[in-house]
N, C-alpha and C positions, 0 to 999 in steps of 0.2 A: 735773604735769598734761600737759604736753609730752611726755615719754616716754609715760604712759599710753595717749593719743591715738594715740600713732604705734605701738607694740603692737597695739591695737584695728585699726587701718588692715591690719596687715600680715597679723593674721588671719583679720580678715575677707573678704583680697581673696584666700584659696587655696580651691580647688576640694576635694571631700568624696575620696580617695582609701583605701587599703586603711589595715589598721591599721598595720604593720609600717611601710607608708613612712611613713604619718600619724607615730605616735610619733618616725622618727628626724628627719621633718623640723622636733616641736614641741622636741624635746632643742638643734636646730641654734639656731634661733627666742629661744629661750631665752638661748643661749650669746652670739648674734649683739647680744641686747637688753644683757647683761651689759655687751657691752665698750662699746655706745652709752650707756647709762645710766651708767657710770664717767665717759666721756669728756664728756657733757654735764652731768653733775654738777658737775666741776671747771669748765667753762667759767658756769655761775651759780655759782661759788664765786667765779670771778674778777671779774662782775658783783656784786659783793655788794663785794667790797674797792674796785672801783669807787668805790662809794660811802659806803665807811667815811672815820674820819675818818685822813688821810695822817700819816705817819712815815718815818721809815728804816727801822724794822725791818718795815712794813705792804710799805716796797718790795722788801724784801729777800724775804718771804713770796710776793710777785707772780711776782719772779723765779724761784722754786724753783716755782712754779705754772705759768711758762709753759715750764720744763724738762719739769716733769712731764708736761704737756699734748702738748709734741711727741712723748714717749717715748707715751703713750696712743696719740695717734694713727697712729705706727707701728704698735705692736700693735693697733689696729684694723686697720688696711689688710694685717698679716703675716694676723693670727688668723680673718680676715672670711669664712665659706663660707657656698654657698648649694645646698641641693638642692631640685631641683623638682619640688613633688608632681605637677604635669602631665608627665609624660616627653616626649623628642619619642620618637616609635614609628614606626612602618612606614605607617600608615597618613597622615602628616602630608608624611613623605618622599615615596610615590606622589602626596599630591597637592599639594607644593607645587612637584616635580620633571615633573608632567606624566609620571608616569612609566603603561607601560600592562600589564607582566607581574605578575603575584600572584605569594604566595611558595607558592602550591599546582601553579605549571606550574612552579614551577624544582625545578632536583636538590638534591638537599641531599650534606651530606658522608657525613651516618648512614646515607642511602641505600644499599641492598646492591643491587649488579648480578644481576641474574636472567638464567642464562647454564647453567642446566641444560640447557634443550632443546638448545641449540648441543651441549653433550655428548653429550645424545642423536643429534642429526646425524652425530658422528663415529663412535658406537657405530656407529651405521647403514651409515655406510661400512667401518668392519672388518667386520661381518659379510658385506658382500658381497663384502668381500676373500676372506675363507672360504668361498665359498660352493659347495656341491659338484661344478658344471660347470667342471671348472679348465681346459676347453678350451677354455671360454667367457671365464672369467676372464683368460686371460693375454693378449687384446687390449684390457680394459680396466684393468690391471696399472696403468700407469704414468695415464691418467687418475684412478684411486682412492688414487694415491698422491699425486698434484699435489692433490685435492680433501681429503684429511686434513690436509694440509700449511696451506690457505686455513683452512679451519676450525680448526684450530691455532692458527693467527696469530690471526682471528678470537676466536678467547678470553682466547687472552692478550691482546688488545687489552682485551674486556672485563670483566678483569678489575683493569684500574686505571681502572674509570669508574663511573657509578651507572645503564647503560641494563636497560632489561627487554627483553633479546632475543627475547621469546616468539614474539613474530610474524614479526620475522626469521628467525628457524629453520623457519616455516611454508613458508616460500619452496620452497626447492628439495625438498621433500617429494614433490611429483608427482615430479621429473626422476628421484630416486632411485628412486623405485616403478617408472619405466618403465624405471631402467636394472634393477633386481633381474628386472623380467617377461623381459626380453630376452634375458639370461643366463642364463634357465630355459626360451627356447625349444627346442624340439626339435631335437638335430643330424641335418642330413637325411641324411649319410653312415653315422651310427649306425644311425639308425631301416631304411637301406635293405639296411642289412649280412646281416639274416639273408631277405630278400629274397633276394638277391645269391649268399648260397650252395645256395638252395632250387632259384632258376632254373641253375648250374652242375650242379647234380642233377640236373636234368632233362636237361641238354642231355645228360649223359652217358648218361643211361639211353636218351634218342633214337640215339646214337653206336649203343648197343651192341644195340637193335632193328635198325636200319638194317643193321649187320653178320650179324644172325641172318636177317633178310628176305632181303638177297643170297643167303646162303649156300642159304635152305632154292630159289629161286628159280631160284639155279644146279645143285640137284639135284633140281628139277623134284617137292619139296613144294610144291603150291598153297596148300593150307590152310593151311600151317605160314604161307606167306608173305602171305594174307589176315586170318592171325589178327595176323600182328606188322603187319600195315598199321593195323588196327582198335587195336593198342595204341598206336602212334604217334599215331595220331589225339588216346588220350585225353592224352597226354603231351603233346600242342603245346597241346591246347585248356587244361589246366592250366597251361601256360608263358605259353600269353595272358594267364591269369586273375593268374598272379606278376605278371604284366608290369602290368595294370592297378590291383594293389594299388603297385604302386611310383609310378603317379602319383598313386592314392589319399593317400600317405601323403605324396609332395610338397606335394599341393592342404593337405594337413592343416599344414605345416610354413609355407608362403603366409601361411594362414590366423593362424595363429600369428602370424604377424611383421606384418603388416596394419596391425595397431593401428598400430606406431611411427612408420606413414607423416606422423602429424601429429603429428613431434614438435616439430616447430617452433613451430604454435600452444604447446606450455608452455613455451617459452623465454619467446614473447612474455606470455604472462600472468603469467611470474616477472617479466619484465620491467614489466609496467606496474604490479607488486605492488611493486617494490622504486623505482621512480621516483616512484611516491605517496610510498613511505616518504621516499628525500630530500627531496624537497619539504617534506612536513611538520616534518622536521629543520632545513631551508633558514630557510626561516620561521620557525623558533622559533629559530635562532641570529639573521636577522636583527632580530626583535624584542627579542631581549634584546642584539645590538650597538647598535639603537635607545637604548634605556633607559641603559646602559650612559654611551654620549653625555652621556643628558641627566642624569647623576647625575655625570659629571665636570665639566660644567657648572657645576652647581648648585656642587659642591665647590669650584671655580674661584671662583666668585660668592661662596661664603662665608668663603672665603679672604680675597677682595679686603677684604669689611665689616668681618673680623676685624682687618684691616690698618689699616683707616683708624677702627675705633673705640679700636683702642687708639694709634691717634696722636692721637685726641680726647680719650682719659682722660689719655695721656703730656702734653699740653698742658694740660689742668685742673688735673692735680695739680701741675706748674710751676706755673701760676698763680698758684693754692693756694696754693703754700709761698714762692713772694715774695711772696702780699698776708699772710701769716703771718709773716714778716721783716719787711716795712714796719714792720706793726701793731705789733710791737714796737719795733722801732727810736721809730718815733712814741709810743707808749708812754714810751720811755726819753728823748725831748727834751716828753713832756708834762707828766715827774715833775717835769725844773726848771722846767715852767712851772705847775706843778698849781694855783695858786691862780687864775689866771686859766684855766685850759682843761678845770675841772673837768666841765662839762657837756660842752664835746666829749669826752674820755676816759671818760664816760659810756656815750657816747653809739659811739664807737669799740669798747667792750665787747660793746657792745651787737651791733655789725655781726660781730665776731668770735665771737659766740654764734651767729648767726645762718648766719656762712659755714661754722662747724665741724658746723654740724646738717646743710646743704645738704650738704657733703661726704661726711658719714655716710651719709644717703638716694643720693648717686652712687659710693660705693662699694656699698653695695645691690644697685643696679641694675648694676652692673659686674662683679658677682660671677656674678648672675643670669643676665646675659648669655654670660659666659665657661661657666657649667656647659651651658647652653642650644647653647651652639657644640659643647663635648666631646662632648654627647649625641650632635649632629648627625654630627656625626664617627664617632662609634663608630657609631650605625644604617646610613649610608650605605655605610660602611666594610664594616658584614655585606654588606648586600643587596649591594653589590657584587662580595664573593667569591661569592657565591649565583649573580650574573649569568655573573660569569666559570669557575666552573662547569660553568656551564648549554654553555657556547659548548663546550667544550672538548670536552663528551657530546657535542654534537651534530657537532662535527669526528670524532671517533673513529666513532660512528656514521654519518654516513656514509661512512667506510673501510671500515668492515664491512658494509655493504651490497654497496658494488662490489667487495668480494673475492667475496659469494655470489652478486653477479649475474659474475661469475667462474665460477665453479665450475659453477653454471647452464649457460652456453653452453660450457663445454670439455665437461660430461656430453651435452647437448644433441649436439652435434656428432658427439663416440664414436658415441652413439646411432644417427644418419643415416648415420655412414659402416657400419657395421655393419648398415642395414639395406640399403642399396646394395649392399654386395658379398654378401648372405643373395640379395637379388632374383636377382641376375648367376648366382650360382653357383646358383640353383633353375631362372633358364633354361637353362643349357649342362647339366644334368643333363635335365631336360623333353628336351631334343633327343636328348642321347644315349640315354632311355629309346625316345622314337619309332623313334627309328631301330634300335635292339635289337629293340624289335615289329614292324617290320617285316621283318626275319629270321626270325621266330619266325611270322611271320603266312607269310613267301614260302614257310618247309618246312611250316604246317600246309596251305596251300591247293595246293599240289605234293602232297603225299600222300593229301588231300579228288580231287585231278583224277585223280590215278593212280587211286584206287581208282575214283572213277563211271567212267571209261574202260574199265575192264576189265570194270562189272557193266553197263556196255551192251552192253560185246562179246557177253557172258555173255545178255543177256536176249536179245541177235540171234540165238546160237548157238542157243538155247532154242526159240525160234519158227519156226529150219527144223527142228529137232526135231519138234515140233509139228505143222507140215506133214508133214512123212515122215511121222509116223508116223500122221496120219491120210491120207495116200493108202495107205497099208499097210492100214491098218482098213478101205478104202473095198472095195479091192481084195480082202480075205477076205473083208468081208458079200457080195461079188459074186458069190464062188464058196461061200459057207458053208465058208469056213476057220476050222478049229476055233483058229487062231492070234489070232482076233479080241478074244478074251476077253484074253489077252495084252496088243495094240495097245493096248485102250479104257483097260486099266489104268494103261498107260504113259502116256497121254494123259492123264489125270487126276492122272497123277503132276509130270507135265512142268510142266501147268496149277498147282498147287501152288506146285512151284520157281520159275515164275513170277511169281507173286504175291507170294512172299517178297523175291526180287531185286528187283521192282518196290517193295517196299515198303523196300526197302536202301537203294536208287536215291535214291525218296525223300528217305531222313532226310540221305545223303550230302549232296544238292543243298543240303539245306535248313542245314547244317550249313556249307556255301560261301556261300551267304546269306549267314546273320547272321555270318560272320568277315569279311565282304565290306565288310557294314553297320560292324562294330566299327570298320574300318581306314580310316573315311574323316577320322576326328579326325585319326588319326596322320597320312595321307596330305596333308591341310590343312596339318599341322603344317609338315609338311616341305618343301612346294609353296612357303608364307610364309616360309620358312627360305632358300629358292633351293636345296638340293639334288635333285639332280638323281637318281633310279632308277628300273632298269627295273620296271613294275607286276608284281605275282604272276599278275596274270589272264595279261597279254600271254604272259607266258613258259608257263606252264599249255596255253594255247591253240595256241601253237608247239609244245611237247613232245608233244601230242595228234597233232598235224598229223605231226611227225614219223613217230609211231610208227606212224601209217595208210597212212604212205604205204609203211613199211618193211614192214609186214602185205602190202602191195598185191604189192611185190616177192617177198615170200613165196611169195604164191598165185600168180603170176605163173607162178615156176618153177614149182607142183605141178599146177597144172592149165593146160595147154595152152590148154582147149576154154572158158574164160572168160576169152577176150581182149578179147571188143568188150566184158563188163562192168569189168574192169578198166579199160581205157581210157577208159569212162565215169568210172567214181570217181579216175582220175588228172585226168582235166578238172578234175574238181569239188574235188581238192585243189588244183590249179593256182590253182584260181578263191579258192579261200579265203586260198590266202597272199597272193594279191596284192589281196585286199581287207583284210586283217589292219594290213600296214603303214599301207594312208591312212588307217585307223580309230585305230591308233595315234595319226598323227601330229595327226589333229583333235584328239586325247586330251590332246595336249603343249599345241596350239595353245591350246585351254580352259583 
């Protein structure tokens, strides 16, 4: 009844689990009942001799009963296991550990590292290693070879961890874009090259007008040498127009490079992109260093208990086995007293039935205890490697960060220095261009003066024509000179050639305009530069003055009898030069 009882207790006090654990732990149950039910069988067998009636050979039975009985109760205590249908699990551990990470934020082993886009990064960088401006490429040569190198390491880092680089590799995405656009800006020495030989062309074909103008000039061709004035003309204004597509095509190259002036703003956004990321790393190592703590802790603590329950069981089962030597000993001085001490030796049986059952029931609980520990042991023992881990990902992860916030600010940097020296060398080209124009502007407004200087001589010639030959017309209507018909023709004719010169005059002037208007960029330019030249007007204006005066010395010698007029227009060029220069020098002074 005794056993049955204690059967009943033991199964009624486990919890409903699966089948597979149910069955092995009702086969265990079974096995466990076996070797207590032998063992308490014999101890009321020996309660039964108790109170049989006594002999020698009833004592002799005893004795081979209480041999028996110690060999049983070894084999209980060898053969005793206990498995428990309540496991301890993960979820017992978090909360008797205070612990605060899930096993859904930690890495696991099976975990495969996602470390493609990083490959994609490096792709990214050979190709711009390839890329077809190789005169562009060989100042960033040794930057894209330092930056495959980081991201190298970078994988092989990631490739003994469990992180997902996805978002790390987002990082340096922009810096790359801006160094590939960079590299594909326009080279402003290329672009200017066929410029460059367009304008040589030209200056040669002005070279070799210039040579045919003297020549026709010095044999006293006029026409030959107005007609090559009029082609120089369109050759400098076309050398203007080269000139102005050269700064056209600078303004374009500028324009170009413009963007990268903020390439600083994507460092720092790589930068506050990959300071999030350690952070977030930071944190999640120190939370699982946290946890970590408190499960060596616990493990500490369950070390201690295991320590001191089994110096409580080492001590029981001493106990035990001298109040189980006693009882026999006592036993063996109650046989020679059996007639007198039969109730106590009863009653002794009785206590030793009693102590072997307690026994039973704390080895039970000793067993239950010890599988309870192993559990604890093996669960903690996981999450632990899971913790440790966890720490190791987020060490390596953040090396691989600061390699690509690495590679970030050395591309960053390339980048700036490469747009500094594009600015530098776009302005000492700007000036050199100005100042070419203004060559090209001092021979077209030199040969715009030469020519209006000679088609005002040309319309003054015109107008004593004009006069003559209407005092001539005046003079036959006077007398009815049949030569009149002659005069008026001529006059009409004069009036004509007039008109056209004036209209020549015109376009000339207008044409000293707007080259006048075009040159005040460049003339800025040059002013805010500090260089120092003489203007194309000033000299224009000197050359004119020159040559009227050398006209005056002309007419000087040829005609005697226009001396007070001559003398008048020498005043009046006297007067001009020495108003030229103060006009000049206010010109400087402004």
């Amino acid at each position: 009844v005794t056993v049955s009882v204690l059967y009943w207790k033991t199964m009624s006090a486990q919890p409903e689990v699966s089948d597979v654990t149910l069955e092995a732990a009702r086969k265990q149950k079974i096995h466990n009942l076996k070797l207590k039910t032998a063992c308490l069988e014999n101890e009321e067998l020996i309660q039964e001799l108790h109170v049989s009636d006594w002999s020698e050979n009833q004592r002799q039975k005893l004795r081979g009963a209480h041999d028996k009985a110690n060999e049983l109760l070894v084999s209980v205590e060898v053969g005793t296991r206990w498995n428990l249908t309540e496991a301890y699990d993960l979820a017992k551990l978090m909360r008797v550990c205070g612990l605060e990470m899930s096993q859904r934020e930690l890495y696991k082993p099976e975990d495969k590292a996602q470390f493609m886009d990083i490959i994609s990064v490096k792709k990214v960088l050979q190709d711009l290693k390839q890329n077809r401006n190789k005169t562009r490429v060989v100042s960033f040569t040794q930057m894209i070879d330092n930056s495959i190198a980081k991201v190298e390491k970078v994988e092989e880092e990631l490739r003994r961890s469990q992180l997902d680089a996805s978002q790390l590799a987002q990082v340096p995405s922009r810096t790359l874009k801006q160094i590939e656009d960079i590299m594909n800006v326009t080279l402003i020495q290329s672009a200017l090259a066929s410029t460059d030989d367009q304008i040589k062309t030209q200056l040669a074909q002005l070279e070799k007008t210039n040579e045919i103008q003297n020549t026709a000039m010095h044999d006293g061709e006029m026409q030959v040498a107005e007609e090559q004035m009029w082609t120089k003309i369109q050759l400098q204004e076309h050398l203007i127009e080269l000139i102005k597509d050269k700064f056209r095509l600078i303004q374009k190259c500028e324009d170009e490079n413009a963007p990268f002036k903020k390439i600083y703003d994507v460092q720092k956004a790589a930068n506050q992109e990959t300071s999030q990321m350690k952070d977030g790393k930071r944190r999640l190592k120190q939370r699982c260093e946290t946890d970590l703590k408190h499960i060596h802790d616990a493990i500490q603590k369950a070390d201690l208990e295991d320590a001191e329950a089994m110096k409580r069981y080492a001590a029981s089962k001493e106990k035990s086995e001298r109040f189980v030597k006693e009882n026999v000993e006592k036993q063996e001085e109650c046989w020679n007293k059996i007639q007198d001490l039969e109730r106590q030796l009863q009653k002794l049986g009785t206590e030793r039935f009693e102590e072997v059952k307690r026994r039973i029931e704390e080895i039970d609980r000793e067993e239950k205890r010890r599988v309870e520990y192993a559990q604890f042991l093996e669960v903690a023992s996981q999450h632990k490697k899971l913790l440790e881990l966890t720490v190791y990902n987020c060490d390596l992860a953040i090396r691989c960060i600061g390699i690509i916030e690495e590679l970030v600010a050395e591309g960053c940097s390339a980048i700036k220095a490469r747009y500094d020296k594009t600015n530098q060398e776009l302005a000492d080209l700007r000036l050199n261009v100005h100042q070419e124009y203004l060559e090209a502007f001092r021979r077209l407004y030199k040969t715009l003066g030469q020519l209006v200087y000679k088609k005002e001589k040309r319309l003054e010639d015109i107008d004593r024509q004009i006069r003559t030959t209407h005092i001539q017309l005046e003079f036959c209507i006077e007398t009815f000179d049949p030569n009149a018909k002659k005069f008026s023709d001529t006059k009409k004719e004069l009036y004509k050639l007039r008109q056209s010169v004036e209209e020549e005059l015109a376009m000339l002037r207008e044409k000293q305009a707007k080259s006048l208007e075009e040159f005040k960029d460049s003339e800025e330019a040059l002013d805010a530069a500090g260089i120092e030249f003489h203007h194309p007007v000033d000299e224009n204006n000197e050359e004119v003055l020159t040559r009227r005066g050398k006209m005056v010395e002309y007419r000087a010698h040829v005609s005697k009898q226009e001396e007070v007029k001559i003398a008048a227009e020498r005043e009046e060029i006297r007067r001009a030069k020495t108003i030229r220069p103060a006009s000049s020098g206010q010109k400087q002074i402004q």
